[in-house]
KOLKE-443888 format. One record per residue (C-alpha): residue in one letter; x negated, y, z negated. Coordinates in steps of 0.25 Angstrom, whole numbers, plus 5000, padded with zeros to 4 digits. Last residue first. Layout:
N
+---------+------+------+------+
! residuo !    u !    v !    w !
+---------+------+------+------+
!       a !    X !    Y !    Z !
...
+---------+------+------+------+
***
This chain:
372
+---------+------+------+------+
! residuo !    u !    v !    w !
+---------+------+------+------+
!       x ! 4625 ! 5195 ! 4622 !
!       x ! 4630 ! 5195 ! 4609 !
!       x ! 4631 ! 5184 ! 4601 !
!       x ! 4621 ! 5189 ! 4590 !
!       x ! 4629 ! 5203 ! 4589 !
!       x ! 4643 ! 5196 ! 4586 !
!       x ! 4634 ! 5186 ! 4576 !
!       x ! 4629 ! 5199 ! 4569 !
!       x ! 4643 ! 5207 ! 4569 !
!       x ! 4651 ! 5197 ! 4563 !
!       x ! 4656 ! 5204 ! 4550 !
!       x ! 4651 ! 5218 ! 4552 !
!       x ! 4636 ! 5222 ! 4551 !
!       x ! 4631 ! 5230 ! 4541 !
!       x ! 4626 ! 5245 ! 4546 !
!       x ! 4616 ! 5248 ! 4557 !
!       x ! 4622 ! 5238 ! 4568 !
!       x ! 4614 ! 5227 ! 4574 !
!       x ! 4617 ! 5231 ! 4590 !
!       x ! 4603 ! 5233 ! 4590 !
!       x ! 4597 ! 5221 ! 4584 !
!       x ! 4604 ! 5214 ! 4594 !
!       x ! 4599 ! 5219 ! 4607 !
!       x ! 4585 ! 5220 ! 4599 !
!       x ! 4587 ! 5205 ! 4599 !
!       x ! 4590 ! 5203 ! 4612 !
!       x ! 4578 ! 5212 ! 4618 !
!       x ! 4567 ! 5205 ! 4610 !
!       x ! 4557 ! 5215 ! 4604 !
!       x ! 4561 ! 5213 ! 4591 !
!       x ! 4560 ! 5222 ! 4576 !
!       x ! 4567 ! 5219 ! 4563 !
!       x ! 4564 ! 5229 ! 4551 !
!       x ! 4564 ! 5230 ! 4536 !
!       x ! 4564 ! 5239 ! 4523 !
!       x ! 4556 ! 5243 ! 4512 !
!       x ! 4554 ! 5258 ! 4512 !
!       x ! 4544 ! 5266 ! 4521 !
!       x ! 4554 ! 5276 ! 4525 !
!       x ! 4547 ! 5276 ! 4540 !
!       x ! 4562 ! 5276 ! 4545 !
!       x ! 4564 ! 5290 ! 4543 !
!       x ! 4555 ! 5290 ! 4553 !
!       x ! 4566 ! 5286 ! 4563 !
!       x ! 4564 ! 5275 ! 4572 !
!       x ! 4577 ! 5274 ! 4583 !
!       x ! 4571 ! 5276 ! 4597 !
!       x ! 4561 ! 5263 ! 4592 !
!       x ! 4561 ! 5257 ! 4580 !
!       x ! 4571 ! 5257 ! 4568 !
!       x ! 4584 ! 5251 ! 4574 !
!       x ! 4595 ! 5248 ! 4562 !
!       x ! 4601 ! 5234 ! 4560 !
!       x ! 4612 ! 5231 ! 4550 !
!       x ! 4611 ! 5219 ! 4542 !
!       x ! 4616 ! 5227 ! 4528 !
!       x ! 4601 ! 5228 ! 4524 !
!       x ! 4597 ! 5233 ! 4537 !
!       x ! 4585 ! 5227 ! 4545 !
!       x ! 4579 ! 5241 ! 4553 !
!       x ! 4577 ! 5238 ! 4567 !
!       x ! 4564 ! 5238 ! 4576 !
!       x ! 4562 ! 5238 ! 4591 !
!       x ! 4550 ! 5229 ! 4596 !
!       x ! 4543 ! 5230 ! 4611 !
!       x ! 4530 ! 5231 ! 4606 !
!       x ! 4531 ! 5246 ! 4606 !
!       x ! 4543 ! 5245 ! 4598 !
!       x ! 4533 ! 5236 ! 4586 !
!       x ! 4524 ! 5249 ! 4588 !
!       x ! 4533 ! 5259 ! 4586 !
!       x ! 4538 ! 5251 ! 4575 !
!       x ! 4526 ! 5248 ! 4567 !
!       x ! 4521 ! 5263 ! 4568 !
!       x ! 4536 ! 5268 ! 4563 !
!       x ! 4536 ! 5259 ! 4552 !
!       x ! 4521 ! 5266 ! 4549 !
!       x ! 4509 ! 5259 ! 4544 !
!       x ! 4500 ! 5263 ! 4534 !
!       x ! 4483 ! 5265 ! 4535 !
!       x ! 4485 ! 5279 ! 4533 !
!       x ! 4496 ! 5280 ! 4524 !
!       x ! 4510 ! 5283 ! 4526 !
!       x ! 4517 ! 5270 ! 4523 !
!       x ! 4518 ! 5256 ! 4526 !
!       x ! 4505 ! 5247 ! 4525 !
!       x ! 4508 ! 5241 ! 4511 !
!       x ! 4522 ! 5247 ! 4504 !
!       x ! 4534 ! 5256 ! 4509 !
!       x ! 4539 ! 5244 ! 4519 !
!       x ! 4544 ! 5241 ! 4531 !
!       x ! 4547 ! 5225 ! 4533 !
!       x ! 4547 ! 5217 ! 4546 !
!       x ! 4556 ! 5209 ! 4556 !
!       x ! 4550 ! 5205 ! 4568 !
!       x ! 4558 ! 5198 ! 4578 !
!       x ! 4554 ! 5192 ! 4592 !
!       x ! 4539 ! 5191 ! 4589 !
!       x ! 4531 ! 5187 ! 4601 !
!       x ! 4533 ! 5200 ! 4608 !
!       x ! 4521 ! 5201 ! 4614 !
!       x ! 4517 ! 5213 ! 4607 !
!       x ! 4523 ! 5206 ! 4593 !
!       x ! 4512 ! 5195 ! 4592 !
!       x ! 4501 ! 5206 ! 4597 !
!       x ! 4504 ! 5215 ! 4586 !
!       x ! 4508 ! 5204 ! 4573 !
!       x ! 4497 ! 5210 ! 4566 !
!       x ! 4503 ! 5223 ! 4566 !
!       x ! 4514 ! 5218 ! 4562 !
!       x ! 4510 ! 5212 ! 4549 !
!       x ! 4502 ! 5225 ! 4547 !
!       x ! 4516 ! 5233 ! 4547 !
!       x ! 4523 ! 5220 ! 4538 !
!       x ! 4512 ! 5224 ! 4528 !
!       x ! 4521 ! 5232 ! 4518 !
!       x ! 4526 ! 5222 ! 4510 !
!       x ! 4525 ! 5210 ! 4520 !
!       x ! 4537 ! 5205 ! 4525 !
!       x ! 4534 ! 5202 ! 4540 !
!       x ! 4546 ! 5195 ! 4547 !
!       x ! 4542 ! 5189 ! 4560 !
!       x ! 4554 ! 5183 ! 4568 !
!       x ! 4554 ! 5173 ! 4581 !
!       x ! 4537 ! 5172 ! 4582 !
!       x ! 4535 ! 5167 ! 4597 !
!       x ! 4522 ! 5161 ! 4603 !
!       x ! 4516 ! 5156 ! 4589 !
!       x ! 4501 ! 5150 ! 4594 !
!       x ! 4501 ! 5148 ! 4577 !
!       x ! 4487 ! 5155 ! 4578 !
!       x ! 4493 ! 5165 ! 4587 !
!       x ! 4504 ! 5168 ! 4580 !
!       x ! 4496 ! 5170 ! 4567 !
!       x ! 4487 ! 5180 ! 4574 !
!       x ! 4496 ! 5188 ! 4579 !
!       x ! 4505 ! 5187 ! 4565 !
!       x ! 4491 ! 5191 ! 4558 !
!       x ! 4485 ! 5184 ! 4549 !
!       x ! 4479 ! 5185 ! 4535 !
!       x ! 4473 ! 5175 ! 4524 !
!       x ! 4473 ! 5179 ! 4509 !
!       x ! 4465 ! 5181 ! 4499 !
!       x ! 4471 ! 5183 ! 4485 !
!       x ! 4468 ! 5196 ! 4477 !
!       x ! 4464 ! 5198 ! 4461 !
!       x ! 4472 ! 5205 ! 4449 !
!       x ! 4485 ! 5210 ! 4455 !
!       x ! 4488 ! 5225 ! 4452 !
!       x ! 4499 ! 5229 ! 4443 !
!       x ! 4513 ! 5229 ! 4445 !
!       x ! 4524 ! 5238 ! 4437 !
!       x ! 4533 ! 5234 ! 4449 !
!       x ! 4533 ! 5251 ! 4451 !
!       x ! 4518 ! 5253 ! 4448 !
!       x ! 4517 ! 5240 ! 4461 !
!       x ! 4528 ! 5249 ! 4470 !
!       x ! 4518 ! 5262 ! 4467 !
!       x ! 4506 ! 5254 ! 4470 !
!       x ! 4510 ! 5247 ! 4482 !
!       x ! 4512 ! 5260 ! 4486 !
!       x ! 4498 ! 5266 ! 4485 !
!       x ! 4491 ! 5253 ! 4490 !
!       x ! 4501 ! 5255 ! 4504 !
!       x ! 4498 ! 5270 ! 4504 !
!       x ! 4483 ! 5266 ! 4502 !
!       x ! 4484 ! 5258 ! 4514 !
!       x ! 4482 ! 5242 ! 4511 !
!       x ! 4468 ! 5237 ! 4512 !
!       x ! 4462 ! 5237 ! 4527 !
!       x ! 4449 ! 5244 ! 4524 !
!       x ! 4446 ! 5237 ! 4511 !
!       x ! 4447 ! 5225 ! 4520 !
!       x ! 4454 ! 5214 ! 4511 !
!       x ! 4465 ! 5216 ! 4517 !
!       x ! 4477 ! 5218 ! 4509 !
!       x ! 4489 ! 5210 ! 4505 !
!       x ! 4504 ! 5215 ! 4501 !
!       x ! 4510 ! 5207 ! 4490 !
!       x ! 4525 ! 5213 ! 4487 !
!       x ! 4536 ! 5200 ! 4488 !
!       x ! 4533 ! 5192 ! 4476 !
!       x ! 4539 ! 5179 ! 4478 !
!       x ! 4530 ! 5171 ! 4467 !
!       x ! 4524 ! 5180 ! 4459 !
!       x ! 4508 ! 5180 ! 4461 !
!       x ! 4510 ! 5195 ! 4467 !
!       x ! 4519 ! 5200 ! 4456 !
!       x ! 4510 ! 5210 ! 4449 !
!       x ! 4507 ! 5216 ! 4462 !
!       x ! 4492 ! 5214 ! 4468 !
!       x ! 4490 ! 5224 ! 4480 !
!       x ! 4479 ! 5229 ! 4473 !
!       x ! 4470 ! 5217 ! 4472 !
!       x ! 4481 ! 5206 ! 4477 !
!       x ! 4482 ! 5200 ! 4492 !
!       x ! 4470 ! 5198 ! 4500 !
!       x ! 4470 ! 5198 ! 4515 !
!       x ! 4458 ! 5194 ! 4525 !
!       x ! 4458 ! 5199 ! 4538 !
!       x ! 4470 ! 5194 ! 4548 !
!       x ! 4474 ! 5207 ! 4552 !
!       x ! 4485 ! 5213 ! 4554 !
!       x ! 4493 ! 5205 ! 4542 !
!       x ! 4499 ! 5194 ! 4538 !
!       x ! 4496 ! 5187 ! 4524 !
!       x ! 4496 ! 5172 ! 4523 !
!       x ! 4498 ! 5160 ! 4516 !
!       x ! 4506 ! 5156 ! 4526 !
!       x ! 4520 ! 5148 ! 4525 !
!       x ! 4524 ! 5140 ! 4536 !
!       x ! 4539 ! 5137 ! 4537 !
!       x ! 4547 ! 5129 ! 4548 !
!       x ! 4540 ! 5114 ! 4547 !
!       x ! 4538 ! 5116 ! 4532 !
!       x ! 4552 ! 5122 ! 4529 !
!       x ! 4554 ! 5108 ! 4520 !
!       x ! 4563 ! 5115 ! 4509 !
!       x ! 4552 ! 5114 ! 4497 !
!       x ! 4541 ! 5114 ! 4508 !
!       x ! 4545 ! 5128 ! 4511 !
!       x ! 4548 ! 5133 ! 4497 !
!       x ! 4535 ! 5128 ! 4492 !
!       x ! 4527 ! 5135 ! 4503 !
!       x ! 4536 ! 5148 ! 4500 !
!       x ! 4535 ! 5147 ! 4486 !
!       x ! 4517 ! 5146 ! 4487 !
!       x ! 4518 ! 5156 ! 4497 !
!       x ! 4525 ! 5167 ! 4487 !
!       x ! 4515 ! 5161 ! 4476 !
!       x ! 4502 ! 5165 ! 4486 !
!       x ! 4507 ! 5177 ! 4491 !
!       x ! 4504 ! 5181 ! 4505 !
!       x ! 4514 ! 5175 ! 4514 !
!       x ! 4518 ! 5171 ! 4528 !
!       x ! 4528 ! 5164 ! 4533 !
!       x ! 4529 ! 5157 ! 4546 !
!       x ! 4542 ! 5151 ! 4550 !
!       x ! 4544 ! 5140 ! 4561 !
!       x ! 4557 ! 5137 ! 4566 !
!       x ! 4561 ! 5126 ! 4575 !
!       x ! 4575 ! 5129 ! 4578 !
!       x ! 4585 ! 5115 ! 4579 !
!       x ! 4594 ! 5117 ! 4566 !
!       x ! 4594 ! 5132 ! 4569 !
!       x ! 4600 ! 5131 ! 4585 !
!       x ! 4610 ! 5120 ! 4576 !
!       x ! 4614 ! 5132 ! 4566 !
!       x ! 4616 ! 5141 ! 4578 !
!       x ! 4611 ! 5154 ! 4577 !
!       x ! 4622 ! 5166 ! 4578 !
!       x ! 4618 ! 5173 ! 4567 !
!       x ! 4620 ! 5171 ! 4552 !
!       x ! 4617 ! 5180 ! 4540 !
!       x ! 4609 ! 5173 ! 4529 !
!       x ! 4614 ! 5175 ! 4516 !
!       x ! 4603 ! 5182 ! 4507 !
!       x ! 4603 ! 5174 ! 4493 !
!       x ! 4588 ! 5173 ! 4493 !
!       x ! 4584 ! 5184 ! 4498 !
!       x ! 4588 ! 5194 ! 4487 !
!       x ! 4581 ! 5204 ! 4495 !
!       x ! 4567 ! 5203 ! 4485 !
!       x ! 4570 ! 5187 ! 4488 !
!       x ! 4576 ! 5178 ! 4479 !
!       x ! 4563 ! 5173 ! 4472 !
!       x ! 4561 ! 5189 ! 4466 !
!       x ! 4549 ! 5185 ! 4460 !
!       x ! 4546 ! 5170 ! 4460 !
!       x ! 4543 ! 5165 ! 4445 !
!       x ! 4549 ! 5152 ! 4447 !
!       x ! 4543 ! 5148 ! 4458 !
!       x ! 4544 ! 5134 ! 4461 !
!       x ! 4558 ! 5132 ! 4460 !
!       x ! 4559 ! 5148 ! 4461 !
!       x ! 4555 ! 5148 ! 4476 !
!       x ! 4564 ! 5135 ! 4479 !
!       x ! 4576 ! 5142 ! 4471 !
!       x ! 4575 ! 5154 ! 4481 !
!       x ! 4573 ! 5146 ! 4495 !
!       x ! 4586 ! 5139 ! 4491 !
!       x ! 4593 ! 5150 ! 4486 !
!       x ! 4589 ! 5158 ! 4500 !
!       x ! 4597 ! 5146 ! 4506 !
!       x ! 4591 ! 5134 ! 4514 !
!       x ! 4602 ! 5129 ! 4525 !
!       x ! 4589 ! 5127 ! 4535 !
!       x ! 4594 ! 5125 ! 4549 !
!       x ! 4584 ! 5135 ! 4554 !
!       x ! 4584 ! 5150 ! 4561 !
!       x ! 4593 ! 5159 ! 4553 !
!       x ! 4590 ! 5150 ! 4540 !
!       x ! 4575 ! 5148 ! 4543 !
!       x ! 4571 ! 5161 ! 4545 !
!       x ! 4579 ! 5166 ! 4534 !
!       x ! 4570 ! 5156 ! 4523 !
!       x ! 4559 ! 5161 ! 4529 !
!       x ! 4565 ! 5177 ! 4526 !
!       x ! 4566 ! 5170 ! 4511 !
!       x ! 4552 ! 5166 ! 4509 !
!       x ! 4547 ! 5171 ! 4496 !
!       x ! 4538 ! 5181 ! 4502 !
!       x ! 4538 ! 5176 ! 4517 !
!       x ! 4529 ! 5190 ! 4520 !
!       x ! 4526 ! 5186 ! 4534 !
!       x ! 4538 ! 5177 ! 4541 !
!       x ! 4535 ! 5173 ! 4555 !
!       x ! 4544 ! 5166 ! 4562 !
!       x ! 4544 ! 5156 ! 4573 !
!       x ! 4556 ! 5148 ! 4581 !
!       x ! 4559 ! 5138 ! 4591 !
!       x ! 4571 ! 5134 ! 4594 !
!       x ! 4572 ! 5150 ! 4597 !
!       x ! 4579 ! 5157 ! 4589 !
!       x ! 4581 ! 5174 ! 4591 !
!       x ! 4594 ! 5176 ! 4598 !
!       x ! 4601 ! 5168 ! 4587 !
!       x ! 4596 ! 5174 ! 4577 !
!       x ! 4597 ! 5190 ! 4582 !
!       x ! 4610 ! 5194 ! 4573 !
!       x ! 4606 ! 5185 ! 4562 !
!       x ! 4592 ! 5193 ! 4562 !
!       x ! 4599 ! 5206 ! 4563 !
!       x ! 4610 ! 5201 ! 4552 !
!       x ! 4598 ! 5198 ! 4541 !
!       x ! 4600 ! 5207 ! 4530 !
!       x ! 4589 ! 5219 ! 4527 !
!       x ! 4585 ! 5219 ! 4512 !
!       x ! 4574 ! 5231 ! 4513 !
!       x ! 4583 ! 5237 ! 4524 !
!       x ! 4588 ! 5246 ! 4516 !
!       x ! 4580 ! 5261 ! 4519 !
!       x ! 4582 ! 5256 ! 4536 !
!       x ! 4596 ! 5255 ! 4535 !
!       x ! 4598 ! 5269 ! 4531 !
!       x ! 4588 ! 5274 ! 4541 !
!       x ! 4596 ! 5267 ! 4551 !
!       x ! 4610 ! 5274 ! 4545 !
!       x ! 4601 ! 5287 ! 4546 !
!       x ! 4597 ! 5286 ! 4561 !
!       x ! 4612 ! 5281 ! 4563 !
!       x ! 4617 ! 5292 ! 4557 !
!       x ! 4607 ! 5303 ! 4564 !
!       x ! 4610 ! 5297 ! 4578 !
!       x ! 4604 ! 5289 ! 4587 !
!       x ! 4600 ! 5278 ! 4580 !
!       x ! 4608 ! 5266 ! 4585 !
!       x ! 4601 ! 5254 ! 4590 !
!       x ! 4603 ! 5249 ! 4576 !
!       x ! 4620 ! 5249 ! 4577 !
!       x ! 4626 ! 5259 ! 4572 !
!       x ! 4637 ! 5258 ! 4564 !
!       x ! 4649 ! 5270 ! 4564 !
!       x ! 4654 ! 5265 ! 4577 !
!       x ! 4660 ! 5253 ! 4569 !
!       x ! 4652 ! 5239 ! 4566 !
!       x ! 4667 ! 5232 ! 4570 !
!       x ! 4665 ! 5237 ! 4584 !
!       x ! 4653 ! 5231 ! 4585 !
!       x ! 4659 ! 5217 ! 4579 !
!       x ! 4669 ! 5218 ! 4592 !
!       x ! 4658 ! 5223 ! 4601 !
!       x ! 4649 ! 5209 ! 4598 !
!       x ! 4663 ! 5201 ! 4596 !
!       x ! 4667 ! 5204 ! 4612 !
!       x ! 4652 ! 5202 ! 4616 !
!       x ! 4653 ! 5189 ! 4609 !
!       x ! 4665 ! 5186 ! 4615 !
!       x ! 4660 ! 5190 ! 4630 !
!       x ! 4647 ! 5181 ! 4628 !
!       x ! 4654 ! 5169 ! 4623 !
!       x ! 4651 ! 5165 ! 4608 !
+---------+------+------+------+
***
């Protein structure tokens, strides 16, 4: 599309938003502060029209994504779809996990992920045909593993997926998963709630983190698990130097609670601006909270800014709100289930910000993905 039309769309499609609907950059008055905060509380179940919106901006012929936390594998399964030729469906992926699996929990996705329609951006279908993509997807729970290994090999992804049995962390100290962190559901395939803990007595989860998982695991009428299982931990600064990976596109950390210590491990990684989009869960459980050893969304987003990262809220309608920076809030720090994008590259802030807060208009993403 020519620069002068696309412009000419971008205002029209603007236009159609109406002066009532901010746009994420927006958060200078009282209603948009509070039409933020509103997206914020339900972004458990964000849609994709950011990530549509910046596609085409983001892939490279050569691409690599970290993905920590695969669960059952459906934000893989994205990855591929917006950046591959694969014509797989979530149905496929689904019916895989239960051919082998049976018993898997919730197998469509705890968003209903499996019958998510993709929303499109500008990407060619033949720039997708020619990428060579590489995903990375980590995991802690043996059965979950065990489906997304089959899964893989079962649609020959071999050559762009690599599932690691392994936990992500700070610290690369050993891990162990069970003992008082043990749900009733953790040997059922696609259970999404493990959390592991250091073995270190002094590094165990916080006591706010032990105390909440209690209250949710009385509500799930769980009971504690009956012995641990080791396991091996990394750091994403570590793993990108092992792998000598110069560039990650996207990391998504999905880790109940730990995404904060994910991040933290990912320090040097993200201070020279190696990671182009992160996009990361906050949560009510693990290391978010008001306890002593906790982290703060507040902390994690002053120091994301400081690296040169702003932050937006995902909305559940595709909207976009901004959450670091000039416009954090503390109501923000409502520590609820709910999920945020952050970059440091200039073009795509540019487009995250003309994102608007409420659901975008027939149009609008492709309008704001050919703009200049």
């Amino acid at each position: 599309m020519p620069v002068a039309a696309a412009c000419e769309r971008r205002r029209e499609v603007m236009k159609a938003v109406g002066a009532s609907h901010a746009t994420a950059s927006h958060c200078e008055t009282a209603a948009q502060r509070q039409a933020a905060l509103h997206l914020a509380k339900l972004s458990r179940c964000p849609r994709d029209h950011w990530h549509a919106a910046i596609e085409a901006r983001l892939a490279s012929p050569s691409m690599t994504m970290l993905v920590v936390g695969a669960n059952k594998g459906y934000g893989v399964l994205e990855l591929l779809q917006r950046y591959t030729a694969t014509n797989l469906s979530g149905v496929d992926w689904q019916q895989q996990l239960q051919s082998g699996h049976a018993k898997c929990g919730r197998c469509c996705g705890i968003c209903n992920d499996c019958r998510a329609s993709l929303t499109r951006g500008l990407l060619p279908h033949a720039q997708r045909a020619m990428a060579a993509v590489r995903v990375h997807a980590f995991e802690v729970l043996p059965t979950n593993v065990a489906m997304l290994r089959a899964a893989t090999a079962r649609f020959g992804l071999d050559a762009q997926v690599e599932v690691h049995a392994q936990a992500v962390s700070n610290s690369s100290a050993d891990m162990e998963l069970g003992g008082q962190f043990g749900w009733r559901n953790s040997n059922q395939p696609g259970y999404e709630c493990a959390m592991p803990s250091f073995r270190s007595a002094a590094r165990q989860a916080p006591a706010g983190a032990a105390a909440r998982q209690k209250r949710m695991q009385r509500r799930e009428g769980g009971t504690k698990g009956s012995g641990t299982i080791a396991l091996q931990a990394t750091t994403i600064d570590a793993f990108v130097a092992a792998r000598r990976v110069e560039r990650v596109h996207v990391l998504e950390v999905d880790a109940n609670g730990m995404d904060a210590l994910v991040l933290e491990g990912a320090a040097q990684t993200l201070a020279a601006r190696r990671v182009d989009v992160v996009a990361f869960e906050y949560h009510g459980i693990g290391f978010y909270g008001t306890c002593g050893e906790c982290r703060s969304l507040r902390g994690m987003l002053v120091r994301l800014e400081a690296l040169g990262y702003a932050c937006y809220w995902q909305g559940a309608h595709g909207g976009v709100a901004r959450a670091s920076g000039r416009c954090w809030q503390d109501a923000f720090e409502f520590w609820g289930w709910s999920n945020l994008v952050c970059t440091h590259r200039a073009d795509l802030r540019q487009v995250l910000e003309h994102m608007p807060m409420g659901r975008p208009p027939r149009g609008f993403v492709q309008a704001i993905a050919a703009a200049p």
